[in-house]
C-alpha positions as CSV (number, residue, x, y, z in Angstrom):
1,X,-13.2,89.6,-3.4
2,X,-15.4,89.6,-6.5
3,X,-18.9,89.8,-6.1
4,X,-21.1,86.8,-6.5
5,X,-23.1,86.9,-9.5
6,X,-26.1,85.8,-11.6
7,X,-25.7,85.3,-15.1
8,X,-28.8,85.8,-17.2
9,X,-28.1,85.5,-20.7
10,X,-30.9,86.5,-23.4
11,X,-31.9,86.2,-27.2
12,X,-33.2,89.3,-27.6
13,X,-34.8,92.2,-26.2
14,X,-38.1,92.7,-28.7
15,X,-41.1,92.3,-27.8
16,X,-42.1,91.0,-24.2
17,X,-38.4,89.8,-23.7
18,X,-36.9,93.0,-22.1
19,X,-39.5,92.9,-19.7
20,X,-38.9,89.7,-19.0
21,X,-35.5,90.1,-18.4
22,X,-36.3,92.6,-15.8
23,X,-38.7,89.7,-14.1
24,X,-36.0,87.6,-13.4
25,X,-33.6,90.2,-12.6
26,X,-35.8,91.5,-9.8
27,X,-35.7,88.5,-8.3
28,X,-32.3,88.7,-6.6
29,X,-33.2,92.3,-5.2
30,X,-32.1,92.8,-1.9
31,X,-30.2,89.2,-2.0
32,X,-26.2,88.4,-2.0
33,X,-26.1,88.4,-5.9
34,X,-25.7,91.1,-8.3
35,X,-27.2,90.4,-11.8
36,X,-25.0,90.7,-15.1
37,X,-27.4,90.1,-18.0
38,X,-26.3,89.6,-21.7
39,X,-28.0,90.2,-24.8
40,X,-27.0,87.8,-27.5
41,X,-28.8,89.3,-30.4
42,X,-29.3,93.2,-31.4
43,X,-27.9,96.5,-30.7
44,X,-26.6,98.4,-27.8
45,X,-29.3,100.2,-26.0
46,X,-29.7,102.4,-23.3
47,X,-33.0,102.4,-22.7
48,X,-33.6,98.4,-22.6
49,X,-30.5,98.6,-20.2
50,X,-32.4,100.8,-17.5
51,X,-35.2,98.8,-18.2
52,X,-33.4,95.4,-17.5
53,X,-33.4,96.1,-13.6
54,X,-29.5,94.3,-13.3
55,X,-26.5,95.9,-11.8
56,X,-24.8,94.9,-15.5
57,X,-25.8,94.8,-19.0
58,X,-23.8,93.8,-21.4
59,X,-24.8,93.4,-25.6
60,X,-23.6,91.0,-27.6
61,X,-24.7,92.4,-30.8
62,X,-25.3,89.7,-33.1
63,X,-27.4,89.8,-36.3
64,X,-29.9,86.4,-35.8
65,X,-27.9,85.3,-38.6
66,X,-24.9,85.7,-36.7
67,X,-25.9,83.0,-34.1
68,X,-26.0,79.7,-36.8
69,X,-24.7,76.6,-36.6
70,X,-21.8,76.0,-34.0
71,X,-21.7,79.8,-32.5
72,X,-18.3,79.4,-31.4
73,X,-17.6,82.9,-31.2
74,X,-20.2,83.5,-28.9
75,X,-19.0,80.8,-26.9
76,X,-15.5,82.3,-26.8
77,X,-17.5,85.5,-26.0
78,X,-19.7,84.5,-23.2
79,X,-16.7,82.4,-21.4
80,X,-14.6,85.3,-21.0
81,X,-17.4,87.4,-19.7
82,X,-17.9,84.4,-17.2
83,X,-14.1,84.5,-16.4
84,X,-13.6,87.7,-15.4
85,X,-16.7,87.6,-13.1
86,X,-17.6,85.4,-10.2
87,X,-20.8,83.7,-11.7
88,X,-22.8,81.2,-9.7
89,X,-25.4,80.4,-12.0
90,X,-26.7,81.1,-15.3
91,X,-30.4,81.8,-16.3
92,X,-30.5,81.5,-19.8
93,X,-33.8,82.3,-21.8
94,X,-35.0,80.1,-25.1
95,X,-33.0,77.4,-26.7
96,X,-29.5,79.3,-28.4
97,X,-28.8,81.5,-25.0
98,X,-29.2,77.5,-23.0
99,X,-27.1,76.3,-26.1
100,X,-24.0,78.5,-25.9
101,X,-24.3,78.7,-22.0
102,X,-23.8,74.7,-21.4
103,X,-21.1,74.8,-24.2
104,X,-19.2,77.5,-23.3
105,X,-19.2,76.8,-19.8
106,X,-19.1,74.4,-16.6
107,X,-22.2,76.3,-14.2
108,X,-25.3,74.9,-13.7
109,X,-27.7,76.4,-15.9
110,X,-31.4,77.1,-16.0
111,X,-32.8,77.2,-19.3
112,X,-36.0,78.7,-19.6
113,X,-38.4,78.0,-22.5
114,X,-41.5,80.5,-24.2
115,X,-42.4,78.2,-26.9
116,X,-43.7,75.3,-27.7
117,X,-41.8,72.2,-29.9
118,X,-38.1,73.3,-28.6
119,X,-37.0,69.4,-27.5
120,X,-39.7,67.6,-30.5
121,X,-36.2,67.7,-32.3
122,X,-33.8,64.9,-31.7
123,X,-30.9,66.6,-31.2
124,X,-32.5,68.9,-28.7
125,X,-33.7,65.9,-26.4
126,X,-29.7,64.6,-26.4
127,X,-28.4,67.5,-25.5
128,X,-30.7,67.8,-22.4
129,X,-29.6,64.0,-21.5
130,X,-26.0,65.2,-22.2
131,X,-26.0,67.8,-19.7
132,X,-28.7,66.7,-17.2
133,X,-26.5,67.4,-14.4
134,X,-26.3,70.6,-14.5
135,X,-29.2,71.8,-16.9
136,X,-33.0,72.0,-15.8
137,X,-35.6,73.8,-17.7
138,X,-38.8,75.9,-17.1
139,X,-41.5,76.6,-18.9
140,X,-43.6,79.8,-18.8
141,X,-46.4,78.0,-18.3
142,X,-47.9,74.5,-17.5
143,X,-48.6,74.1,-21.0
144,X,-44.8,74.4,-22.2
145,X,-43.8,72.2,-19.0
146,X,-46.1,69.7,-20.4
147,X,-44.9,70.0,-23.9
148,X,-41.0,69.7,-23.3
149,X,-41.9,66.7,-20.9
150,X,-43.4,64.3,-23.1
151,X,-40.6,64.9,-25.4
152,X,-38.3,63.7,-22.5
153,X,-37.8,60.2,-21.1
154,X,-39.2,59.8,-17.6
155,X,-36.0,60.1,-15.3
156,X,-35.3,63.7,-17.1
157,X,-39.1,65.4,-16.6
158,X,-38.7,65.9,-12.9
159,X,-36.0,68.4,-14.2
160,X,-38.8,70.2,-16.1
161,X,-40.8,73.0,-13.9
162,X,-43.1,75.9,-14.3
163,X,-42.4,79.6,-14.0
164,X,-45.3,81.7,-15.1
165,X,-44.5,85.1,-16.5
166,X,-46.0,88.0,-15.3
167,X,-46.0,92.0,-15.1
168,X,-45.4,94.8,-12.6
169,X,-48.8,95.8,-12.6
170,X,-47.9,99.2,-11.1
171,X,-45.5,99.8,-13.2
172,X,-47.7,99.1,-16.5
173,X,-50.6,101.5,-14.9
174,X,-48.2,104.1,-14.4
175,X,-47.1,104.3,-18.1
176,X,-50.5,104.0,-19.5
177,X,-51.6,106.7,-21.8
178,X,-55.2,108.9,-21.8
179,X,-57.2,107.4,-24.4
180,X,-57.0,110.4,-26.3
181,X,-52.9,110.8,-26.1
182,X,-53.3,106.5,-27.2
183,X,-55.1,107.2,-30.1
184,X,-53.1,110.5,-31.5
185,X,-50.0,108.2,-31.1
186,X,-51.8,105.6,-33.0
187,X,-52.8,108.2,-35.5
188,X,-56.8,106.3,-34.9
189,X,-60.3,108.5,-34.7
190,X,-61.2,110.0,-31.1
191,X,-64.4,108.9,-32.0
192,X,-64.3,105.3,-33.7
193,X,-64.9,102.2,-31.9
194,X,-61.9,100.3,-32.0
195,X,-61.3,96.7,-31.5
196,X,-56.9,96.1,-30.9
197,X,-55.2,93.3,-31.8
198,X,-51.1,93.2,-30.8
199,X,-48.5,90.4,-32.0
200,X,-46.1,89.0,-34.5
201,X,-48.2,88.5,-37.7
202,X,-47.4,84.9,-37.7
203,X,-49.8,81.6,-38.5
204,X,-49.7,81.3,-34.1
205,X,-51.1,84.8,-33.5
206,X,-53.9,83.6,-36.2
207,X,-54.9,87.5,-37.2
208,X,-56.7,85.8,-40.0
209,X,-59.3,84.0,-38.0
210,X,-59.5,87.4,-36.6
211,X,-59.7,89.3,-39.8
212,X,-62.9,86.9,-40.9
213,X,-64.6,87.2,-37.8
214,X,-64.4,91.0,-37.7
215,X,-65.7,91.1,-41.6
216,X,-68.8,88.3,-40.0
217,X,-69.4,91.2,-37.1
218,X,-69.0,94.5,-38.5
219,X,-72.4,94.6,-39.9
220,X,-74.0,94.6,-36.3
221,X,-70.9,96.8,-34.8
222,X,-71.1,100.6,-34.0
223,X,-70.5,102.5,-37.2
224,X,-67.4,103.3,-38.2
225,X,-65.7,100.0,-36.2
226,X,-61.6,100.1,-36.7
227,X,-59.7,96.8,-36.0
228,X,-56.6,98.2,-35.4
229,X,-53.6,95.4,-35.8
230,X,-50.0,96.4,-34.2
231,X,-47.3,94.4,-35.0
232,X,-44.4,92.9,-37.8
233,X,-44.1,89.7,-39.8
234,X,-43.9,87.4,-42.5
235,X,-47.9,87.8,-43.1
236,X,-48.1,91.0,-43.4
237,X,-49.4,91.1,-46.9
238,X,-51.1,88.1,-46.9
239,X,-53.3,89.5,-43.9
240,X,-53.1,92.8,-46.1
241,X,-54.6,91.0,-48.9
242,X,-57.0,89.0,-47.1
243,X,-58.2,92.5,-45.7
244,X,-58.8,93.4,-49.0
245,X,-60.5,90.3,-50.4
246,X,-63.0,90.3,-47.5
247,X,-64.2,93.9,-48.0
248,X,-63.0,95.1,-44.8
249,X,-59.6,97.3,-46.0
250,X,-61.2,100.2,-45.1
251,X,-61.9,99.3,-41.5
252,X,-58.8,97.3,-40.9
253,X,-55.5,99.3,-39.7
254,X,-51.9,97.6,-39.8
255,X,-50.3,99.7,-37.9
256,X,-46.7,98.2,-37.5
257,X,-44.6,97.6,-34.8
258,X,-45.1,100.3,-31.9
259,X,-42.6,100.8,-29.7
260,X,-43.8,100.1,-25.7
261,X,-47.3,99.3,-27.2
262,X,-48.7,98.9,-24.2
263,X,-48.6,102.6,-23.0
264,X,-51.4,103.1,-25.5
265,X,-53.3,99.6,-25.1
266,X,-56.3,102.7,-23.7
267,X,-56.8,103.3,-27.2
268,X,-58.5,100.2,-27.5
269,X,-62.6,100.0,-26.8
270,X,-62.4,96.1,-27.1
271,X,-59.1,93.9,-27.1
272,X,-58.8,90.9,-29.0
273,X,-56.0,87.6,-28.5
274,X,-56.5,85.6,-31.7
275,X,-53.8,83.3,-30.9
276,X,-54.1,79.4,-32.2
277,X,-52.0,78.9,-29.8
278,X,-50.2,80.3,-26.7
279,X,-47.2,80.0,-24.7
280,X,-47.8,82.5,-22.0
281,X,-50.3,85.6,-23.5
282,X,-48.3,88.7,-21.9
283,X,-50.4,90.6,-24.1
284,X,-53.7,89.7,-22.5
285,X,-52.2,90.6,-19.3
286,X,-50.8,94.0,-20.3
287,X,-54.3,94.6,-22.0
288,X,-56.1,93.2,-18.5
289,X,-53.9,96.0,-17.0
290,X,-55.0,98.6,-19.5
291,X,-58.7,98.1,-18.9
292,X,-61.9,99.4,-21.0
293,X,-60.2,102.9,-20.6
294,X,-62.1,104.6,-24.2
295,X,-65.4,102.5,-23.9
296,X,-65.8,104.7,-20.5
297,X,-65.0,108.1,-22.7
């Protein structure tokens, strides 16, 4: 007989999402269920597939751009995956992956949200109605609970719950670079203090507020203060610019996007979340993790 499976189905794998594919995965350790998990969006990787903890991994390969509109090939994709397994259940992770999941097939499906303002749109809140009987949601944190509720009438928020995230603290100890290893990666002084800052460069991760409040406080920090800023996005040279208009280029470092960033999270004296907002801050707990490892140097 086949073996009785879990279906977790992703968006991606950037950022915190690989690891928290492997959170969910984990969970079925030791149980009667084997885990396949898809990714809908980029490309083959062997890495993030030993990382993803499942007994199957399987990449889609879409561009983002790929997955607009009606994503009927994906839906044609995922139900023959589904058909030549024995799938009990699918965990699917942010609105597309729930999406194609309920479409393109007749399991129950959990759906499970990292943002805020995924049902404020109309045709989000029907389709929830639309498939209530087989769809519930969780949020990563009480917050996004709270924010997918109000948006629901009051028969359909009982089928809204909270599953925090959260990291294998062993695991993120055991990759965790000497300071001095950190900083050569990061290519930052051995002897600089140096404030960190990781995340999209995106109005929520607010790295301006932070850029103007490290410009206010430099004057009474240590000589030769960095702020050192990993991370991509649409701001970049608007927060490049600001940098610049605030005196502060010199001590400001944008250092891109760093592959497993937290390995080197010791490089940092002092770390900084300047989020406006936040869903679930893997970040701070990666960086909790990490510790004051230089200021001890």
């Amino acid at each position: 007989m086949p073996e009785a499976r879990i279906l977790q189905f992703c968006h991606c794998y950037y950022g915190p999402f690989a690891d928290v594919a492997r959170q969910y995965a984990v969970l079925f350790k030791d149980s009667p269920y084997k885990v396949t998990t898809v990714y809908l969006t980029e490309p083959p990787s062997d890495e993030i597939a030993a990382k993803s903890a499942s007994d199957e991994v399987i990449f889609l390969g879409y561009q983002p751009r790929d997955v607009r509109g009606l994503k009927l090939d994906a839906m044609r994709r995922l139900r023959k995956i589904v058909a030549e397994r024995d799938i009990r259940l699918v965990i699917a992770h942010r609105f597309k992956p729930i999406y194609i999941a309920c479409w393109a097939t007749g399991l129950p499906v959990i759906g499970v949200h990292h943002a805020f303002g995924d049902y404020e749109r109309r045709s989000h809140q029907w389709f929830m109605r639309f498939f209530r009987k087989r769809l519930n949601l969780l949020g990563v944190s009480d917050a996004i609970r709270d924010d997918i509720r109000r948006c629901l009438p009051l028969p359909l928020r009982e089928q809204v719950q909270t599953m925090h995230n959260r990291i294998d603290v062993a695991a993120v100890r055991a990759g965790l670079l000497p300071c001095s290893a950190a900083r050569d990666l990061l290519g930052l002084p051995q002897s600089a203090f140096v404030i960190g800052n990781v995340g999209r460069l995106h109005p929520d991760k607010d790295q301006a507020t932070l850029l103007r409040g490290f410009a206010r406080a430099l004057p009474q920090l240590p000589e030769g203060t960095l702020l050192a800023i990993l991370g991509e996005g649409r701001l970049e040279q608007q927060l490049k610019a600001l940098a610049g208009s605030l005196g502060i280029a010199g001590q400001v470092r944008f250092l891109g996007q760093v592959p497993q960033a937290r390995n080197a999270f010791t490089a940092f004296d002092v770390f900084a979340l300047s989020s406006d907002h936040e869903p679930f801050g893997m970040v701070l707990l990666e960086a909790m993790v990490a510790g004051p490892r230089c200021a001890a140097r």
